[in-house]
C-alpha positions as CSV (number, residue, x, y, z in Angstrom):
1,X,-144.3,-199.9,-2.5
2,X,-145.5,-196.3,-3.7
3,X,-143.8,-193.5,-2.3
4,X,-144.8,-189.7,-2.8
5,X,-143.0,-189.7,-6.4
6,X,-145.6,-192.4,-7.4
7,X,-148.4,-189.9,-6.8
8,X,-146.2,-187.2,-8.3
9,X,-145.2,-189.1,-11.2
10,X,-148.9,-190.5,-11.9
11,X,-149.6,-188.2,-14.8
12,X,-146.9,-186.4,-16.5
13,X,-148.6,-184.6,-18.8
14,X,-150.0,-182.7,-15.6
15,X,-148.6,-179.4,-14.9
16,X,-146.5,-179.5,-11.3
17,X,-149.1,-177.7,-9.5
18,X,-151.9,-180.2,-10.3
19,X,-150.2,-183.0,-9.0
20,X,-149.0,-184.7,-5.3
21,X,-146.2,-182.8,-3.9
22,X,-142.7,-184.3,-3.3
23,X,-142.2,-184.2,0.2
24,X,-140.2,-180.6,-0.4
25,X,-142.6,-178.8,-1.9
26,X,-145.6,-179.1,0.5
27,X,-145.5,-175.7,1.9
28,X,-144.7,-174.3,-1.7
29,X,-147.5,-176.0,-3.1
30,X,-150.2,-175.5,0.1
31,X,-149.2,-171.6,-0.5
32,X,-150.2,-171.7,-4.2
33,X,-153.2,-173.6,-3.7
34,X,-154.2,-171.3,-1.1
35,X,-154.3,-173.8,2.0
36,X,-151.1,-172.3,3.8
37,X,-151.0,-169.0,5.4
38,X,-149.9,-166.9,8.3
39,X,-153.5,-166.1,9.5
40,X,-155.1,-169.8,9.1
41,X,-151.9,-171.8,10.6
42,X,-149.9,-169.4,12.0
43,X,-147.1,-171.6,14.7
44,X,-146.9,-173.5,11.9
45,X,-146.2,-170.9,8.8
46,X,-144.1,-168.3,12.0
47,X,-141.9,-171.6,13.0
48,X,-140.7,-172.4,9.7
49,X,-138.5,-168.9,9.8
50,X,-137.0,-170.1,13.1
51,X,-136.0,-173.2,11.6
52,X,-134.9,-171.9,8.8
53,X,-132.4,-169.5,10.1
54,X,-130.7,-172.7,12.4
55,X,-130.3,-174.9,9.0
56,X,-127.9,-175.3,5.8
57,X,-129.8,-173.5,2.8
58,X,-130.7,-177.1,1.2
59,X,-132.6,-178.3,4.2
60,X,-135.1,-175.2,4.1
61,X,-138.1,-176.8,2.4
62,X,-137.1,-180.3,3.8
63,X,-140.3,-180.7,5.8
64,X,-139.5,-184.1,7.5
65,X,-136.4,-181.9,9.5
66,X,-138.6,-179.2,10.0
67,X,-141.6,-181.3,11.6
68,X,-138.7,-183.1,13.7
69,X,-137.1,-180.1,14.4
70,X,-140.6,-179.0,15.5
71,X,-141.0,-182.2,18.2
72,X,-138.0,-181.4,19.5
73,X,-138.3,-178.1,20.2
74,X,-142.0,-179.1,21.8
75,X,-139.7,-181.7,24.1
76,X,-136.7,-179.8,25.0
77,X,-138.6,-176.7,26.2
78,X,-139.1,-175.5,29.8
79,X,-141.6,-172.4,29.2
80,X,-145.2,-173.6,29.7
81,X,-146.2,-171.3,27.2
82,X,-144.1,-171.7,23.8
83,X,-144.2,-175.5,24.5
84,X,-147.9,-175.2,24.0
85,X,-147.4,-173.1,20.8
86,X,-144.8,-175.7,19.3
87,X,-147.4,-178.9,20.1
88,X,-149.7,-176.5,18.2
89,X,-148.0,-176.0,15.4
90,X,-146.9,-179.9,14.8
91,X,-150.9,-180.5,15.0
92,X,-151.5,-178.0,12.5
93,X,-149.6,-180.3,10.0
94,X,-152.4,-182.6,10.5
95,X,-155.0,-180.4,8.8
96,X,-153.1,-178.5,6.6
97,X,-152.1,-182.0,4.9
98,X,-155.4,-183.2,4.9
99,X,-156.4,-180.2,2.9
100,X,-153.7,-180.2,0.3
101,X,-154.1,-183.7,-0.3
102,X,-158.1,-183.9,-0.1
103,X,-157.9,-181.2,-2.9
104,X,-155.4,-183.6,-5.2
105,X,-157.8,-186.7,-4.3
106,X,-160.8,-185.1,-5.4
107,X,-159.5,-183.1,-8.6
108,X,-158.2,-187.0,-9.4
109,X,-159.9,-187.6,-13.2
110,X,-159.6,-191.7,-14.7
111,X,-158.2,-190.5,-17.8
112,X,-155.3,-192.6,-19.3
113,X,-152.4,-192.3,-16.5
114,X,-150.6,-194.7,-14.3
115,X,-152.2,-195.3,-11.2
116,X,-155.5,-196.2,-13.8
117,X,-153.5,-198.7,-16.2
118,X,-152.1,-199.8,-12.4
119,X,-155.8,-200.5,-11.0
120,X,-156.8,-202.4,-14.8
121,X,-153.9,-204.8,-14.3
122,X,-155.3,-205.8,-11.5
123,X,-158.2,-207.7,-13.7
124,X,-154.8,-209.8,-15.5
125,X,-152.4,-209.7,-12.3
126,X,-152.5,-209.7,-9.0
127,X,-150.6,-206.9,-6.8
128,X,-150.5,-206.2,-3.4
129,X,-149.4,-202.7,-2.6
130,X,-147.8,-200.7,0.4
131,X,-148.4,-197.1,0.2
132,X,-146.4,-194.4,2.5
133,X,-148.7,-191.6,0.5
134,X,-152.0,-189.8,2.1
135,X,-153.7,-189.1,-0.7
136,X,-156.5,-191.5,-2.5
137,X,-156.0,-191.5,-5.6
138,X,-155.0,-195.0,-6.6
139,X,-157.7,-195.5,-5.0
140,X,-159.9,-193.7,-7.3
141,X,-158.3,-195.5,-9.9
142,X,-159.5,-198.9,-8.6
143,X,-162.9,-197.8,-7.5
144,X,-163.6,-196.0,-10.9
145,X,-162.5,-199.0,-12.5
146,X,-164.9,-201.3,-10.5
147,X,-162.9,-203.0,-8.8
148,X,-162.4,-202.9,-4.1
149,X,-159.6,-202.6,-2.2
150,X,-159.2,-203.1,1.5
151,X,-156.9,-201.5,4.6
152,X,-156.4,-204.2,7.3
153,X,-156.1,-207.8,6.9
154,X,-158.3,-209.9,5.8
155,X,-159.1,-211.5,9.4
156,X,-160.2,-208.3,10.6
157,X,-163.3,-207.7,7.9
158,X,-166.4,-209.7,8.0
159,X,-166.6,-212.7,6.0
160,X,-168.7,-212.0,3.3
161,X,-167.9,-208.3,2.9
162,X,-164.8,-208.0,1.1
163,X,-164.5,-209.4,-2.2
164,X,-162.0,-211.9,-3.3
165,X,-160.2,-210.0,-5.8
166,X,-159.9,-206.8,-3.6
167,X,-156.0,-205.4,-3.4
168,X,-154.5,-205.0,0.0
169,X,-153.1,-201.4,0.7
170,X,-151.6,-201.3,3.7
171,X,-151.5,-197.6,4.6
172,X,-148.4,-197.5,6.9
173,X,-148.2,-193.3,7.3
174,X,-152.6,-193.3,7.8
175,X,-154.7,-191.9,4.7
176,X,-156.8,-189.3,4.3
177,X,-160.1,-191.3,4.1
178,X,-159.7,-192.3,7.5
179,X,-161.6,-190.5,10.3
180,X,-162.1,-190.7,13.9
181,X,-165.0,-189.1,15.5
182,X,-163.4,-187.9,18.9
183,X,-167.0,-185.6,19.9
184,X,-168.2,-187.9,22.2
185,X,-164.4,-188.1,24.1
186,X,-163.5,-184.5,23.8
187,X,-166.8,-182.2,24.3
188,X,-165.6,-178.4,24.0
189,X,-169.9,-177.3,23.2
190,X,-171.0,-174.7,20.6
191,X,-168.2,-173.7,18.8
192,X,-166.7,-171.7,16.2
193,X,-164.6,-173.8,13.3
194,X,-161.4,-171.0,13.9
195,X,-161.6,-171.8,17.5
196,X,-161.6,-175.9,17.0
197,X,-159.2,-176.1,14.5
198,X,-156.4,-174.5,17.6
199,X,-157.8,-176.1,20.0
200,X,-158.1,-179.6,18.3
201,X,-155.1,-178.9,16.5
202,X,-153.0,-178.7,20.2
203,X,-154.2,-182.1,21.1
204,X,-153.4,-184.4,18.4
205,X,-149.6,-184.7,18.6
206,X,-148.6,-186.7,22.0
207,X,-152.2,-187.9,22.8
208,X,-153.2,-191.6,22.2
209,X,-156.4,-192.4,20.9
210,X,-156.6,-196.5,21.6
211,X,-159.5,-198.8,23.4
212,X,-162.0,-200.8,22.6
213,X,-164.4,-197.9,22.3
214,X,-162.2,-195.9,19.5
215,X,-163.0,-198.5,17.2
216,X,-166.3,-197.5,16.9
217,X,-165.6,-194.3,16.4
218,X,-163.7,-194.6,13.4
219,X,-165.1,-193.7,9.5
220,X,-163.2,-194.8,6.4
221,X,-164.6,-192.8,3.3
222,X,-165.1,-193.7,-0.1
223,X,-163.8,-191.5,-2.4
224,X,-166.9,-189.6,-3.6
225,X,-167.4,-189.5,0.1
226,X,-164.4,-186.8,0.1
227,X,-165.6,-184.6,-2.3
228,X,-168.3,-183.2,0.5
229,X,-165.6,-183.4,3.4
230,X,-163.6,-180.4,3.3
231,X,-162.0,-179.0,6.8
232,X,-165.0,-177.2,7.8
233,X,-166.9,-180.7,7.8
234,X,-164.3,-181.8,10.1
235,X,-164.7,-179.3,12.5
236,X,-168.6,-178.7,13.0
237,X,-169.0,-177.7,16.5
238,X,-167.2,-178.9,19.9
239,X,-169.6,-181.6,20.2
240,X,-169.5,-183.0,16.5
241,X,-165.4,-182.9,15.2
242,X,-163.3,-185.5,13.4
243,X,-159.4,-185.8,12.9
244,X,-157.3,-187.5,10.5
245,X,-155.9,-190.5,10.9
246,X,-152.0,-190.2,9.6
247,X,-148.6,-189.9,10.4
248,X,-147.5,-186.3,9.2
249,X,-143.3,-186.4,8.4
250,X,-142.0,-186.3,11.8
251,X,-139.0,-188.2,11.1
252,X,-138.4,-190.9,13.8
253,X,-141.0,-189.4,16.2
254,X,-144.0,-190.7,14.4
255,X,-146.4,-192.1,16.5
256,X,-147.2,-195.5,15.4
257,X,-149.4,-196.6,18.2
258,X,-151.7,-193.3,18.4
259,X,-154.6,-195.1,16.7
260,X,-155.3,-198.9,16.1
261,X,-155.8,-199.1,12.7
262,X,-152.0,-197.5,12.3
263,X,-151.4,-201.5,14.3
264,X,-153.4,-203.1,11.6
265,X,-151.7,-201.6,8.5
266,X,-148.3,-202.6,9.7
267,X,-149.6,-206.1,10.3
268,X,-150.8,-206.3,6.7
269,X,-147.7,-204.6,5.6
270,X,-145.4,-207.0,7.6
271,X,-147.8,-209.9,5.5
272,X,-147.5,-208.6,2.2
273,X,-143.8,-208.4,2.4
274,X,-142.9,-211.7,3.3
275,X,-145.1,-213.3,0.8
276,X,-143.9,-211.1,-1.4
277,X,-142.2,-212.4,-5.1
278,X,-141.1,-209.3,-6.2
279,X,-140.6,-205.4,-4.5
280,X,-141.5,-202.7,-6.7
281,X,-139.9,-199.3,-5.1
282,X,-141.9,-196.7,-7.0
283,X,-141.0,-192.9,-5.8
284,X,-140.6,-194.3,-2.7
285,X,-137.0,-192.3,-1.0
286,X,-136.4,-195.3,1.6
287,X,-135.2,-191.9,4.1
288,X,-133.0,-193.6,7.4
289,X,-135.7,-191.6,9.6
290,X,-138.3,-194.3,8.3
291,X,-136.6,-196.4,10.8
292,X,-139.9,-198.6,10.9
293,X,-140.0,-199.0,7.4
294,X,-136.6,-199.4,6.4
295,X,-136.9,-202.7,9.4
296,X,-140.0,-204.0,7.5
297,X,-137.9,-204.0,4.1
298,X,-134.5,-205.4,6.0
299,X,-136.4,-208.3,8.5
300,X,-139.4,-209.6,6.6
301,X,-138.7,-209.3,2.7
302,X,-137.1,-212.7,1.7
303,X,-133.1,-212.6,0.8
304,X,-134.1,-214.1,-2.1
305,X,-137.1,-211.9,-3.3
306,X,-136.1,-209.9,-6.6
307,X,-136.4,-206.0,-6.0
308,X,-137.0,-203.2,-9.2
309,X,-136.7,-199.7,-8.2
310,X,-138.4,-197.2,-10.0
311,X,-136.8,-194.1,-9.5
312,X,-134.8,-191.2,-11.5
313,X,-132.2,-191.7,-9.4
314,X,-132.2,-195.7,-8.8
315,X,-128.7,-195.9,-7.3
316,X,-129.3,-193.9,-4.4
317,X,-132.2,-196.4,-3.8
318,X,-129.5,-199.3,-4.0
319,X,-127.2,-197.9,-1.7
320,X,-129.8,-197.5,1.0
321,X,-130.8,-201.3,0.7
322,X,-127.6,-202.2,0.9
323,X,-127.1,-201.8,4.3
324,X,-130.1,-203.8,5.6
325,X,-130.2,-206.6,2.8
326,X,-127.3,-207.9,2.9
327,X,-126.9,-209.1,-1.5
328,X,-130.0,-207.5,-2.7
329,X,-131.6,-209.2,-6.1
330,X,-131.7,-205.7,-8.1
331,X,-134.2,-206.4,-11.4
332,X,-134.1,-204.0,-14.5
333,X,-134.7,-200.1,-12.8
334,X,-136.8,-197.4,-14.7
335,X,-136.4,-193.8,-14.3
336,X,-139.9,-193.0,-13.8
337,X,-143.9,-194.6,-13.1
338,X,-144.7,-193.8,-17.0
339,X,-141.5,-196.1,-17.9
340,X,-142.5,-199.1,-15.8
341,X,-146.1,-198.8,-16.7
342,X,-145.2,-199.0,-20.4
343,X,-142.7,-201.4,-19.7
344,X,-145.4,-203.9,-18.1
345,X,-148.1,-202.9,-20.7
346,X,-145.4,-204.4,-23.3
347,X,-145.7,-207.6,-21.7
348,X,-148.7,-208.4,-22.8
């Protein structure tokens, strides 16, 4: 199960900047980078000084409360027009993460780091894998090391089209690579790309996108696919626009049932943990506002099934299994992806 320490922690001779964000620096990083500013998403960047001033000092840059602080603000409220604003702002987040983490996916190199030795084992061992992350870059790793991976089950793909040794990702939170075409829905005519990105940006959060029809309208891109998909290719006109498909942080107020393939992940994921021999926690924070995942981990991973968390601070893991597996079979914990990675390649 990777987390986003995994991505953080996939390189560490990378400086901070050229690597995955943890989840509190997101804005800090998106600023740096150049992707987050008061002109281009400006409910999003205004709100955050609002929510600031109405939480302890520590939960500042804790975007999960700030996003859920955000949908409840967009609930509670009675005036037409700041209600508008706030639903704005949460469907900001969409872009402004598919950005930041497009720009990590496609400045990904296969030199000698984890998620690549991860991707090679595949060839000795088999893993199955459970990602809360966005960005692509394990991946990368696999496709640049020939080998396939695949997003749904394997009932759902074509006989024929999927090859046997292809590792299951379920994608539980969405992933950059996926796309839905919403055009031919949603016509809005010759537009500008400032003028789609608030306008498309107000209707993502609270809107469902489900049918048979949305199926067809969905795009899953290889990675060298990314490279020539930046925001601007998103946004083309009002008759020619795609979203993301993921689950910014909204606490327990993600939408798990806005899009279909969000239906098939968890089904793969609810596969891959009951057959599962071992869990491997890797930067992954287990946060009690993951309500879905934390009941995936607690109902369908076997009492029995050993667990190795990967984490510099592996006792906080342990105390938030405790409460939904009732004795859990704790393996050997490393402090970081680099220490597991070497551990495994010792094994040999």
């Amino acid at each position: 199960m990777l987390g986003a320490g995994a991505s953080y922690g996939y390189d560490e001779r990378l400086e901070e900047i050229e690597r995955p964000p943890l989840t509190r620096d997101v804005f800090k990083n998106a600023e740096k980078l150049g992707f987050f500013s008061k002109t281009k998403y400006p409910e999003l960047y205004r709100y955050r000084e609002d929510y600031a001033k109405s939480v302890q000092k520590e939960d500042r840059e804790d975007i999960e409360r700030y996003m859920e602080w955000l949908v409840n603000k967009f609930e509670t409220d009675t005036n037409g027009q700041t209600k508008t604003r706030y639903q704005l702002a949460i469907g900001q987040m969409w872009f402004l993460l598919y950005e930041l983490m497009r720009y990590y996916s496609i400045t990904y190199t296969p030199t000698d780091n984890n998620y690549h030795a991860l991707a090679l084992r595949n060839k000795k061992e088999t893993f199955r894998v459970i990602s809360l992350n966005y960005d692509i870059l394990l991946e990368s790793a696999i496709w640049r090391t020939g080998g396939s991976c695949h997003y749904v089950p394997r009932g759902v793909i074509s006989n024929g089209l999927l090859p046997e040794n292809a590792i299951p990702i379920a994608k539980v939170h969405g992933s950059i690579n996926w796309l839905i075409q919403l055009g031919n829905l949603f016509s809005y005519g010759q537009r500008s790309f400032e003028w789609m990105l608030q306008q498309v940006a107000q209707m993502i959060f609270s809107n469902t996108f489900q049918g048979p029809s949305s199926q067809d309208l969905m795009q899953i891109l290889r990675p060298d696919q990314l490279v020539s998909t930046d925001v601007r290719q998103l946004l083309r006109s009002g008759d020619d626009y795609r979203i993301p498909m993921i689950l910014p942080p909204l606490g327990n107020r993600k939408d798990y049932d806005q899009f279909s393939i969000y239906t098939q992940a968890w089904t793969l994921a609810n596969d891959l943990m009951k057959d599962a021999s071992e869990l491997v926690i890797i930067g992954c924070k287990l946060r009690p506002q993951d309500t879905k995942l934390m009941e995936l981990v607690g109902s369908k991973l076997a009492d029995d099934t050993r667990i190795t968390i990967v984490s510099p601070h592996p006792d906080e893991i342990t105390k938030k299994l405790e409460p939904i597996i009732e004795k859990p079979n704790l393996g050997q914990p490393f402090l970081s992806f680099t220490e597991y990675m070497n551990f495994l390649e010792s094994q040999k």
